[in-house]
C-alpha positions in Angstrom: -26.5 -191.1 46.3 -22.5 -191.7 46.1 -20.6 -192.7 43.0 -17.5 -192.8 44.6 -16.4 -189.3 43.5 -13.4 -187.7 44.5 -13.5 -185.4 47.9 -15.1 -182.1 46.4 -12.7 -179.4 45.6 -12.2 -176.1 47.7 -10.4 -173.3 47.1 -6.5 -173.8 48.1 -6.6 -177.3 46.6 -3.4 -177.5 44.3 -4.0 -179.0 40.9 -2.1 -180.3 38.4 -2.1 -179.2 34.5 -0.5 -181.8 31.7 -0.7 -181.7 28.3 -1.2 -185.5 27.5 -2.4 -184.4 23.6 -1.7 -181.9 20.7 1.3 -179.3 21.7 0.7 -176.4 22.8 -0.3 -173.3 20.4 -3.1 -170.9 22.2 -0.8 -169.2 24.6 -2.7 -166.5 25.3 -6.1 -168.4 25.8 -4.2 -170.8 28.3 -3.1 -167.5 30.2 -6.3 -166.7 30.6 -7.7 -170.1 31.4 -4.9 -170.1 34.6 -6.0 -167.6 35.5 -10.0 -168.9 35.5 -8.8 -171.1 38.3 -6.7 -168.8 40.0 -9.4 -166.4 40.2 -11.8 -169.2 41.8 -8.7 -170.0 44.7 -7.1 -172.9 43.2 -3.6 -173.5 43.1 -2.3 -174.7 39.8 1.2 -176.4 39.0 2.2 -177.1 35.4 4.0 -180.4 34.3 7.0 -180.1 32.6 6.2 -180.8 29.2 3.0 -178.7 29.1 4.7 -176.5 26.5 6.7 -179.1 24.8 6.6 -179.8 21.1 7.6 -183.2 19.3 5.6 -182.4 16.0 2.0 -182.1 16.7 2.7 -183.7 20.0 3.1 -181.9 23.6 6.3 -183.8 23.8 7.5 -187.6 23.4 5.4 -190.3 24.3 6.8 -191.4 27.4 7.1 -187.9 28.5 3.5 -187.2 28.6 3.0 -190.5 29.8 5.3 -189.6 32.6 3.5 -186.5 33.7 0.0 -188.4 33.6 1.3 -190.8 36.1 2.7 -187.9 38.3 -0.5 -186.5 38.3 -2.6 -189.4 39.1 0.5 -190.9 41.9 0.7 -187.6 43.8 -1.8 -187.5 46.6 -1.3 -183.5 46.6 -2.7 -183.2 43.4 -6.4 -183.1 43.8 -7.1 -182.8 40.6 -5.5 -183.0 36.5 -6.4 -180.0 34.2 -5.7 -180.9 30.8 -4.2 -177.9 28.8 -5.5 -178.8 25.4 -6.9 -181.8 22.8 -5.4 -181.3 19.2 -4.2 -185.5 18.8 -1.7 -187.9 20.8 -3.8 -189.1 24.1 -4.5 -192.4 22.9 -0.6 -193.2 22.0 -0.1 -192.9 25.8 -2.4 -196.3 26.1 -0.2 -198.8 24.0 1.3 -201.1 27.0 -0.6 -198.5 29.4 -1.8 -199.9 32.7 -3.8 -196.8 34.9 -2.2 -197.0 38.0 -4.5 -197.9 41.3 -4.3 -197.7 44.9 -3.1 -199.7 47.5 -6.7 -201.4 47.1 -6.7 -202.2 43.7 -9.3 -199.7 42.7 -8.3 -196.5 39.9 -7.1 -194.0 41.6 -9.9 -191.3 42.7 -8.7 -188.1 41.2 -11.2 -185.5 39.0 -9.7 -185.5 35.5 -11.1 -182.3 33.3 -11.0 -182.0 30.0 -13.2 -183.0 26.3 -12.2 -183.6 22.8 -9.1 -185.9 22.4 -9.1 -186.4 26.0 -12.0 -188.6 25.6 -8.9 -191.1 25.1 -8.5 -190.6 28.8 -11.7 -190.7 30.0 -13.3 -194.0 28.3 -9.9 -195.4 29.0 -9.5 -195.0 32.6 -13.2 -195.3 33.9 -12.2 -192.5 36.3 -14.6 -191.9 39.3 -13.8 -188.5 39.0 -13.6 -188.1 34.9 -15.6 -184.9 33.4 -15.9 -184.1 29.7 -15.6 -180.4 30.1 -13.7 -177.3 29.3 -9.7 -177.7 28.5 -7.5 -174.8 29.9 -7.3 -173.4 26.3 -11.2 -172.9 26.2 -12.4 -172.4 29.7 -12.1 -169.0 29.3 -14.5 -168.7 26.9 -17.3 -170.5 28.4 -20.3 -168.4 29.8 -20.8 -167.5 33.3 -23.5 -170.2 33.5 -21.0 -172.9 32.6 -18.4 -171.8 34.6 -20.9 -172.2 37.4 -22.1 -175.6 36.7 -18.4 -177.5 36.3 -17.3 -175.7 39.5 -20.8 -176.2 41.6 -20.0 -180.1 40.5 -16.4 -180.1 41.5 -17.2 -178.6 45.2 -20.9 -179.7 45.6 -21.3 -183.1 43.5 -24.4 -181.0 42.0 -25.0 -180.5 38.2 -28.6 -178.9 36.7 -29.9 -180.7 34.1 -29.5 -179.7 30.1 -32.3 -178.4 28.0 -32.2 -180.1 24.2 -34.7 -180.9 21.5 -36.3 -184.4 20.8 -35.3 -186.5 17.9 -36.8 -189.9 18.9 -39.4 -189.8 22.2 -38.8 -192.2 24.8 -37.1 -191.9 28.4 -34.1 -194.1 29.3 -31.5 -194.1 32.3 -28.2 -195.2 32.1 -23.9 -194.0 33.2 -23.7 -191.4 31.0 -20.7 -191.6 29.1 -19.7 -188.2 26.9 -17.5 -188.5 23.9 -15.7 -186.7 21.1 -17.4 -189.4 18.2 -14.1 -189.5 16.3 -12.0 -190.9 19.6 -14.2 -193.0 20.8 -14.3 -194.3 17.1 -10.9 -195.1 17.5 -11.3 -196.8 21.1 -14.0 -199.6 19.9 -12.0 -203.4 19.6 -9.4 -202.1 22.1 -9.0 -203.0 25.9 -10.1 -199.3 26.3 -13.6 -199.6 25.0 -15.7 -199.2 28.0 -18.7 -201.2 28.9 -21.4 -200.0 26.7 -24.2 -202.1 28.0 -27.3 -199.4 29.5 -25.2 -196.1 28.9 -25.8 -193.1 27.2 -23.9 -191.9 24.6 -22.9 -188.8 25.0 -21.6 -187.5 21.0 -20.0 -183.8 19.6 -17.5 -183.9 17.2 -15.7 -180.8 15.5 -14.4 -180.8 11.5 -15.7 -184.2 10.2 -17.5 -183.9 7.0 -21.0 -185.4 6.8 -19.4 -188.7 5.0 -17.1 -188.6 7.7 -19.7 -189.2 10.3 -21.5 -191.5 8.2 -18.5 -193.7 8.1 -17.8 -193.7 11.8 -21.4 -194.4 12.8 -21.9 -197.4 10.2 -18.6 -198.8 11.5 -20.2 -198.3 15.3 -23.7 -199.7 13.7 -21.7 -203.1 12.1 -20.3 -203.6 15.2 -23.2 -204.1 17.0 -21.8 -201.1 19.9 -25.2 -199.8 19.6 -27.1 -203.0 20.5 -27.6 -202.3 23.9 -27.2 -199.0 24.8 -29.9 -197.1 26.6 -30.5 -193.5 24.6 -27.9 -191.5 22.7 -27.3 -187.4 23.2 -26.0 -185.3 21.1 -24.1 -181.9 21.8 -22.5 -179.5 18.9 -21.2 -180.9 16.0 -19.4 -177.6 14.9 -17.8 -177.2 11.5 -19.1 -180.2 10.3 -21.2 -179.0 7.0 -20.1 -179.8 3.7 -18.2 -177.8 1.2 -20.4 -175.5 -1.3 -21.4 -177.0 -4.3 -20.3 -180.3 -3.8 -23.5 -182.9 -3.2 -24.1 -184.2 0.1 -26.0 -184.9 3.6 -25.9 -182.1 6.0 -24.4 -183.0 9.7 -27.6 -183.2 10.9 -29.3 -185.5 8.1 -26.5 -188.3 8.7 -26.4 -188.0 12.7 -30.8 -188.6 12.1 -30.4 -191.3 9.5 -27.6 -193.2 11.5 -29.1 -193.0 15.3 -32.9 -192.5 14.3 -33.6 -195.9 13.7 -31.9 -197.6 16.9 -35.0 -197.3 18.8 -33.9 -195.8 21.9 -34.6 -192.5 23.0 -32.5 -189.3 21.7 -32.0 -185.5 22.6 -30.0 -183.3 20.4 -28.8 -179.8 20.4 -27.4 -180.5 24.2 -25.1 -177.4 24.5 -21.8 -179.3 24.7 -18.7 -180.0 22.4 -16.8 -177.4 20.8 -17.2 -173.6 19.6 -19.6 -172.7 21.9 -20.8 -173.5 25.6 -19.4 -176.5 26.6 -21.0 -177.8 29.7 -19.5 -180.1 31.9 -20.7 -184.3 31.7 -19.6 -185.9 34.4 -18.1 -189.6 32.8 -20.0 -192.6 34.4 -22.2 -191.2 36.5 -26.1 -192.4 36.4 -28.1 -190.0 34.4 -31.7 -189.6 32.6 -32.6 -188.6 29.3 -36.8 -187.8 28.3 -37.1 -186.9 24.8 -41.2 -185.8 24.5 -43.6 -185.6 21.8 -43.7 -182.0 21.9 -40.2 -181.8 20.8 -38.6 -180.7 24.1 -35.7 -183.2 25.3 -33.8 -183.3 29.0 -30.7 -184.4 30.0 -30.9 -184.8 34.1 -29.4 -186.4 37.0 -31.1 -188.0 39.3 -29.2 -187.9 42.8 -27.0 -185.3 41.9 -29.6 -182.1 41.2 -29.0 -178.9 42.7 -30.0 -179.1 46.3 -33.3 -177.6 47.6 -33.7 -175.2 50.2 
């Protein structure tokens, strides 16, 4: 089974890192995520602006927007690394038009990266798009993890996630993966992608409880969840409310907002930020069974790890 994925990555293959979000503040973690690479054979360029600051920014717009089309035009790049998330990727997609190739079609090039890059990776529909470690966290994934985004890269292989049911069913669908708060931001917009049969894909990182309530009612009064297939759910880290104050936990609003959609739903997929962050391929078809004993599974059919 093809998707039309990039050529798999071997070691030698020179990629490219931008910064197309928040400026750059975790030296020492990015260091070390270079080096992750390095260590695995890659060559690695940085952009100009990786280290640039313009306020929160990693530089101006049109610079960043100017290293993402370097990246993408550059037939020596095999593939983009973003350095970090923070805010700023989806100012680079006022007046943006994603570059294609002398065919028409985007250009095939793995993009890697989660959080505000999810700007990126509804926006572009990129063949070779995967929610996954930024170069300021991939140091800090497990071995396990490390293993999975770079079997995928070389072998176009991925093991299915382990998660607990929330509403049994089984549905398949193009798995789409998403910070919630960005793709909030993407609905109404010619970014939005096609929704129809997916699988949402959620984590989300310091939004309090009202703050997810607000962004899934606003999904919910749109209608976005009409006809999607099953939703997933990763980590939705520092998300609790403060003490004392009354409220929903995380987990009662995500339950009480998706539980009633009536498609099936796995949660506590080990994704999103502070902790494991396994890679989710963008677009790619994928299969989620939530069972009645609790157990959920995230899989993929065509792409499991090949047998003996």
């Amino acid at each position: 089974m093809t998707y039309g994925l990039p050529a798999p990555l071997v070691p030698g293959d020179l990629l490219y890192a931008v910064a197309p979000s928040g400026t750059l503040r975790e030296t020492e973690k990015f260091e070390a995520g270079l080096q992750v690479w390095r260590d695995r054979g890659y060559q690695i360029e940085l952009s100009p602006n990786y280290n640039q600051r313009w306020g929160y920014l990693a530089g101006k717009d049109h610079q960043r927007r100017q290293q993402l089309l370097a990246a993408l035009k550059n037939p020596n790049y095999k593939g983009i690394l973003c350095v970090r998330g923070g805010y700023g990727g989806t100012r680079l997609l006022e007046n943006w038009q994603w570059p294609t190739d002398t065919q028409g079609h985007p250009i095939n090039k793995w993009l890697i990266g989660f959080s505000d890059i999810t700007s990126l990776l509804w926006s572009g529909a990129l063949s070779g798009g995967v929610h996954g470690p930024l170069l300021t966290t991939i140091s800090q994934e497990p071995d396990w993890s490390l293993n999975r985004l770079f079997t995928w890269l070389a072998n176009h292989t991925l093991a299915p996630l382990t998660g607990e049911s929330w509403v049994t069913g089984t549905a398949t669908g193009k798995l789409l993966p998403a910070n919630l708060t960005v793709a909030t931001c993407l609905l109404g917009t010619a970014h939005e992608p096609d929704l129809a049969g997916a699988i949402l894909a959620f984590e989300d990182v310091t939004e309090a409880p009202y703050r997810l309530d607000r962004m899934l009612t606003h999904w919910r009064m749109l209608g976005k969840f009409d006809q999607i297939a099953g939703i997933a759910l990763g980590r939705f880290s520092q998300c609790e409310p403060p003490k004392n104050v009354p409220s929903f936990s995380a987990l009662e609003v995500l339950q009480e907002r998706l539980g009633d959609l009536g498609v099936p739903m796995v949660a506590a997929l080990p994704f999103g930020h502070d902790g494991e962050n396994a890679a989710l391929p963008f677009g790619i078809p994928a299969k989620l069974e939530a069972h009645a004993d609790g157990t959920g599974l995230l899989s993929f059919p065509g792409y499991g790890p090949k047998k003996a």
